[in-house]
C-alpha positions as a Markdown table, in Angstrom:
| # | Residue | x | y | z |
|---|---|---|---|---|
| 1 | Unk | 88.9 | -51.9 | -63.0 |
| 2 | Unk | 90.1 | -54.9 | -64.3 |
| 3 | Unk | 89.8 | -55.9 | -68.2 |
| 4 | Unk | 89.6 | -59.5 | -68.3 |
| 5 | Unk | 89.8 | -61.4 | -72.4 |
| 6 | Unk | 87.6 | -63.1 | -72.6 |
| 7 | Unk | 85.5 | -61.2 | -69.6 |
| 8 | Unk | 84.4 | -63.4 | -66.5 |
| 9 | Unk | 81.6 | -65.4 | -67.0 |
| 10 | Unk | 79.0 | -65.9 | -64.3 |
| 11 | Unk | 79.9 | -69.1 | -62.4 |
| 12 | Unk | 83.6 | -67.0 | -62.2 |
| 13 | Unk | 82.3 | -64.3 | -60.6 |
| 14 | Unk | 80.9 | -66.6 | -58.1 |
| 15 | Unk | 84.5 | -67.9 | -57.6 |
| 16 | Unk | 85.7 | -64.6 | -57.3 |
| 17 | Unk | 83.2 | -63.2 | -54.4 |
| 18 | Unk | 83.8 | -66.8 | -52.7 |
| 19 | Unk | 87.6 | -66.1 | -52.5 |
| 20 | Unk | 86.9 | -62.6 | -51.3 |
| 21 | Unk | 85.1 | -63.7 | -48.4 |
| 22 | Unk | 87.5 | -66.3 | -47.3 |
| 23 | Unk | 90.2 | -63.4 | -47.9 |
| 24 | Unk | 87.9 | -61.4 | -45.7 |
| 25 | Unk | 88.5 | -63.9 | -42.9 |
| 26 | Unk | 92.0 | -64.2 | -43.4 |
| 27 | Unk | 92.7 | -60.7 | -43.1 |
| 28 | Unk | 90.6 | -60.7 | -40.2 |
| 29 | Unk | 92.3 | -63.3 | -38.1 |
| 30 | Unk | 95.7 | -62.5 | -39.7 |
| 31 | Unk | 96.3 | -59.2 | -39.2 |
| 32 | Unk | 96.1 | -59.1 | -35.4 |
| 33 | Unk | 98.6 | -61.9 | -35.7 |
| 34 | Unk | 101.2 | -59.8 | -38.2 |
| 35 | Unk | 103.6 | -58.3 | -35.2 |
| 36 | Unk | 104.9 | -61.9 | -34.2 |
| 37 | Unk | 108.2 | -62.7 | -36.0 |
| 38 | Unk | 107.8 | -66.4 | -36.0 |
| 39 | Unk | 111.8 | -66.1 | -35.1 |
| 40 | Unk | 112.7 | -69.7 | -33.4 |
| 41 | Unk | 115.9 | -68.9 | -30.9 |
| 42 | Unk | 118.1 | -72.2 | -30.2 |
| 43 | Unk | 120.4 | -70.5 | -28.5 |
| 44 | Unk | 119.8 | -72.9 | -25.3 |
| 45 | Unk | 118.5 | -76.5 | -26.7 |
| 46 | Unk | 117.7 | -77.1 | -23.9 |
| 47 | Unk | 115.0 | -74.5 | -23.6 |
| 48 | Unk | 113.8 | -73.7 | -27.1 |
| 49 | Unk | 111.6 | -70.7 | -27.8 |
| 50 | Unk | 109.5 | -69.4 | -30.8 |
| 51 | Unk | 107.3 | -66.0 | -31.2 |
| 52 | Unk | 104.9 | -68.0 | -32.1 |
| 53 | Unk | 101.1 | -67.5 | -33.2 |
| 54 | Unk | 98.7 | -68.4 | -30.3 |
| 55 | Unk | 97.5 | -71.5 | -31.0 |
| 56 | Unk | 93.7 | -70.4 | -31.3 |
| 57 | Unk | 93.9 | -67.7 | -33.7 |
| 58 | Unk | 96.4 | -70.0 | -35.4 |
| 59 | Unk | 94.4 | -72.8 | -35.9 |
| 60 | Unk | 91.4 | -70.4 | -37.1 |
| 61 | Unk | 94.1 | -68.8 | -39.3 |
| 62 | Unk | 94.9 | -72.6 | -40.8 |
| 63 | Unk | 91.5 | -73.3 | -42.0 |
| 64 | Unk | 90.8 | -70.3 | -43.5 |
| 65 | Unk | 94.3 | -70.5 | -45.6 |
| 66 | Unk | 93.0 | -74.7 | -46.2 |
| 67 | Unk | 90.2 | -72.9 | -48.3 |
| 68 | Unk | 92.4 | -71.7 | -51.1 |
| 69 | Unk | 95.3 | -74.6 | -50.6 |
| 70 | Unk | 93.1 | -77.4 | -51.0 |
| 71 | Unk | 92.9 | -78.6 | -54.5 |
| 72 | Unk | 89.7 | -79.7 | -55.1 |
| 73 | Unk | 88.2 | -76.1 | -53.7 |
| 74 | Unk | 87.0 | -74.3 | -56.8 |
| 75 | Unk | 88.9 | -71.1 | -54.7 |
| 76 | Unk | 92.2 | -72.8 | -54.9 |
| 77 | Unk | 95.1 | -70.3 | -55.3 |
| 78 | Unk | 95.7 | -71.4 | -58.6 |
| 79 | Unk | 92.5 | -71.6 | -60.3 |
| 80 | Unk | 91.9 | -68.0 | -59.1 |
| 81 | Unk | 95.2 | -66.8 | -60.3 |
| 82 | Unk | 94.2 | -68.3 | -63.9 |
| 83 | Unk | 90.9 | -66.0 | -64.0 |
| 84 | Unk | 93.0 | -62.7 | -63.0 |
| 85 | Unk | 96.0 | -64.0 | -65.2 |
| 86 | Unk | 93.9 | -63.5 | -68.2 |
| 87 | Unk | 93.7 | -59.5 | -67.2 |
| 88 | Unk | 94.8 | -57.4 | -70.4 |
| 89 | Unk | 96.9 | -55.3 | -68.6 |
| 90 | Unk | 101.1 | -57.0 | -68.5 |
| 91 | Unk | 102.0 | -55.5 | -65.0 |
| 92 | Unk | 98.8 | -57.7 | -63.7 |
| 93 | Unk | 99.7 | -60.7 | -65.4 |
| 94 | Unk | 103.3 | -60.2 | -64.4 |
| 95 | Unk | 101.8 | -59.5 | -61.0 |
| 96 | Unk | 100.3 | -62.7 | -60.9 |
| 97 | Unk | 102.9 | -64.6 | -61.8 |
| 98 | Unk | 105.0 | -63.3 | -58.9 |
| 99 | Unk | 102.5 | -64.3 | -56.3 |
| 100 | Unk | 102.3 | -68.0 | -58.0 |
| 101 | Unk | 106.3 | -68.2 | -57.3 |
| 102 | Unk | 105.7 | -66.3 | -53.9 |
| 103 | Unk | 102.9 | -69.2 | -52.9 |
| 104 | Unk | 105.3 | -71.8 | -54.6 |
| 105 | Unk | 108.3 | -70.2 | -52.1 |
| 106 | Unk | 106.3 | -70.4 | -49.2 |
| 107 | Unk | 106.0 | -73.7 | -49.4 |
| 108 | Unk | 109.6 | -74.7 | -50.1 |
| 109 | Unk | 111.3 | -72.2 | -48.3 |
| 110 | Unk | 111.4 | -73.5 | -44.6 |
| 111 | Unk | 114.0 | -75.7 | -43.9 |
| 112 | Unk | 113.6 | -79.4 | -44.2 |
| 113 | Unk | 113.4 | -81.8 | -41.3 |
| 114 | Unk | 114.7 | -85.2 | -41.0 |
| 115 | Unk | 114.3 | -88.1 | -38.0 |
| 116 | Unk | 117.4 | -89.7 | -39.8 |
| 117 | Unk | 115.0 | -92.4 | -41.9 |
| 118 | Unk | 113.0 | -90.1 | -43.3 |
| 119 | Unk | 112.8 | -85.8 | -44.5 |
| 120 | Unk | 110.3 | -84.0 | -44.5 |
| 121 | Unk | 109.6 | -80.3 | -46.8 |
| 122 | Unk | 107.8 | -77.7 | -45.8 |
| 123 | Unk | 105.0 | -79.0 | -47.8 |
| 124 | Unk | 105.2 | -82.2 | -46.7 |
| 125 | Unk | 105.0 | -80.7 | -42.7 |
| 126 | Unk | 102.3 | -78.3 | -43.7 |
| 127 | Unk | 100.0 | -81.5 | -44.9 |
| 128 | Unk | 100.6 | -83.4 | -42.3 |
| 129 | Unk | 99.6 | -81.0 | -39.4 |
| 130 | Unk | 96.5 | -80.3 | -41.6 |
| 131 | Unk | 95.3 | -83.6 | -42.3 |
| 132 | Unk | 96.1 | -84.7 | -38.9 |
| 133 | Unk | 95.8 | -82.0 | -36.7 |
| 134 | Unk | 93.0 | -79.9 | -38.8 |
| 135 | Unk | 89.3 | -80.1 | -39.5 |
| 136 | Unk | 90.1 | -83.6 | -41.2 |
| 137 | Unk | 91.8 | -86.8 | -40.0 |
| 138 | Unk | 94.2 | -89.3 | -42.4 |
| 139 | Unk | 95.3 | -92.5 | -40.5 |
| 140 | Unk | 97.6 | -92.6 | -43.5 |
| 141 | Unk | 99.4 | -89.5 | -42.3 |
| 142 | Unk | 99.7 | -90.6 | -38.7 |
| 143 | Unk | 102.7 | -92.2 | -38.7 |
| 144 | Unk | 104.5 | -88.9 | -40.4 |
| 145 | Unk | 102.8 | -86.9 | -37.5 |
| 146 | Unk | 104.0 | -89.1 | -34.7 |
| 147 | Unk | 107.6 | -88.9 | -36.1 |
| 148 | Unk | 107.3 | -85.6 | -36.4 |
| 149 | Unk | 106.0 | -84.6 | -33.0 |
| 150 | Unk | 109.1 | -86.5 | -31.4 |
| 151 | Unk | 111.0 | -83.8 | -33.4 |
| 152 | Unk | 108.8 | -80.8 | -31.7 |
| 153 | Unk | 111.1 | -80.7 | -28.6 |
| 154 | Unk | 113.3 | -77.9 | -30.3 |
| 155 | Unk | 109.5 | -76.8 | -31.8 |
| 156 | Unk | 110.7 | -77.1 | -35.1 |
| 157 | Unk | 107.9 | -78.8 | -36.5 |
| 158 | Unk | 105.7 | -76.1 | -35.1 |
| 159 | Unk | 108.0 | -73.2 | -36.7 |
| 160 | Unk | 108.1 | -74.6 | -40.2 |
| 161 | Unk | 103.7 | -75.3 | -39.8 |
| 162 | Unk | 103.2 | -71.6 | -38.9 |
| 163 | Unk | 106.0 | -70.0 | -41.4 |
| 164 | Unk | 104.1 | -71.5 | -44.1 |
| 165 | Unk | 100.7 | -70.7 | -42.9 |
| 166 | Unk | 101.9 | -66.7 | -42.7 |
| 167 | Unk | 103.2 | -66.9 | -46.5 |
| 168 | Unk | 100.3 | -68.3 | -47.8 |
| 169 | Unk | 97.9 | -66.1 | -46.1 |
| 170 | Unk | 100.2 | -62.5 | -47.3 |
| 171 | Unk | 99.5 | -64.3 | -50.7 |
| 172 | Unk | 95.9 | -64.6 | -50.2 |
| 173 | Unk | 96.0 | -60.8 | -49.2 |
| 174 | Unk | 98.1 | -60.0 | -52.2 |
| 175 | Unk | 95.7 | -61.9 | -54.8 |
| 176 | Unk | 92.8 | -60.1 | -53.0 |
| 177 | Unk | 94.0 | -56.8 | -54.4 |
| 178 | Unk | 93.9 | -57.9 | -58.4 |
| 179 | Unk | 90.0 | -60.1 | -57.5 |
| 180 | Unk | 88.8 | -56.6 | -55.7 |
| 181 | Unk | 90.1 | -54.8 | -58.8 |
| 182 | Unk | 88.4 | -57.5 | -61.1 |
| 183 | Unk | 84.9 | -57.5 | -59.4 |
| 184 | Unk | 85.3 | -53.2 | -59.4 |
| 185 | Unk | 85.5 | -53.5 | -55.5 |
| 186 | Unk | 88.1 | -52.1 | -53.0 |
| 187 | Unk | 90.9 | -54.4 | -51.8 |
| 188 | Unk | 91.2 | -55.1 | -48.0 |
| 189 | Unk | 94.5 | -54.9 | -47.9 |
| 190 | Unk | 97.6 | -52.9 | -48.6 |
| 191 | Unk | 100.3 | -55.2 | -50.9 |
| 192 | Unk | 103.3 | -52.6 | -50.0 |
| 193 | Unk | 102.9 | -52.8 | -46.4 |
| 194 | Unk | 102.2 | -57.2 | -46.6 |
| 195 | Unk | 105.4 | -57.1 | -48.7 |
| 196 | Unk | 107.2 | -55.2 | -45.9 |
| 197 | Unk | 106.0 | -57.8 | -43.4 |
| 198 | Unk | 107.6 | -61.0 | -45.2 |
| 199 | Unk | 110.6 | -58.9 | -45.6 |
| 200 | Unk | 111.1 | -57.3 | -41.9 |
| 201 | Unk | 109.6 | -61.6 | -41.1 |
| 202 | Unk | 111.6 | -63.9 | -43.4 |
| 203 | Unk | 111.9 | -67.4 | -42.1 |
| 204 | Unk | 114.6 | -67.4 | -39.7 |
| 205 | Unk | 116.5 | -69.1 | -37.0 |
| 206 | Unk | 118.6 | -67.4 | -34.5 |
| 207 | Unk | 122.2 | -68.5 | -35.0 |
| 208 | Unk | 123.1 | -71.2 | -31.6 |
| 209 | Unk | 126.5 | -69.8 | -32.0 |
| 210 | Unk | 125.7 | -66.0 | -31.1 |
């Protein structure tokens, strides 16, 4: 078990058990979704296709993730990374801060888009689709998602929503191991064998030229 300095105090612990139970639903909906490649093949513009989540589970995968990505939640990512961070232990702490630079990646790492007048991040497309497409609506956003759903045709949009959505939920698995350990409980997942899924599913494109 976990040695935390200075130890967990109550109203952390609560924090802790609530981010176990939204990683609970995560793994849930994300696991039967783990064999798709998310691999977009624009080989024929004309005719575009991505192994894509089905849109369902997808958006059910979404707003569990939104739980631990949304900043004002007292599970976000990084507030619960900054309870296990003050483990004892180096290799956890070192742990940690791999899995803030593998959330941070996830975010970043899909390619940008651009209309011409304005580019858009992976970020940027991530927030857009949630706060326009998710449980919450923002007129302000609008406008981005409108430009961005002329861009959809080659399903790009749609590629860089649900690459970002995977990464963030492996972290979420990944973090669950080090909260389990904390609280003296047993993880639900197996970090090797998410770590072999990002790496056998990196974001990719097939090449139009092959």
């Amino acid at each position: 078990m976990l040695t935390l300095e200075p130890p967990c105090t109550a109203d952390e612990r609560s924090v802790l058990h609530a981010f176990r139970r939204i990683a609970r639903d995560v793994d849930r909906i994300y696991r039967p979704l783990a064999h798709h490649s998310l691999t977009l093949d624009l080989r024929d513009p004309g005719s575009p296709k991505l192994d894509s989540f089905p849109e369902d589970p997808f958006r059910s995968l979404v707003m569990a993730v939104r739980q631990v990505y949304m900043r004002r939640e007292a599970t976000h990512f990084s507030k619960v990374c900054a309870i296990i961070a003050r483990a004892t232990d180096p290799e956890v702490r070192e742990f940690i801060d791999v899995l803030k630079n593998n959330w941070h990646f996830a975010l970043v790492s899909p390619m940008g888009l651009s209309d011409g007048d304005k580019g858009y991040g992976g970020r940027q497309v991530f927030e857009t689709w949630l706060y326009t497409r998710g449980l919450h609506w923002d007129p302000r956003r609008q406008p981005d998602a409108e430009r961005l759903d002329k861009m959809d045709a080659l399903l790009l949009p749609t590629h860089v929503v649900q690459c970002v959505t995977r990464g963030l939920a492996v972290c979420i698995l990944q973090l669950d191991f080090a909260v389990a350990d904390a609280l003296g409980e047993l993880p639900l997942a197996d970090t090797e064998q998410l770590a072999a899924t990002e790496r056998r599913f990196a974001f990719k494109i097939a090449d139009p030229a092959t």
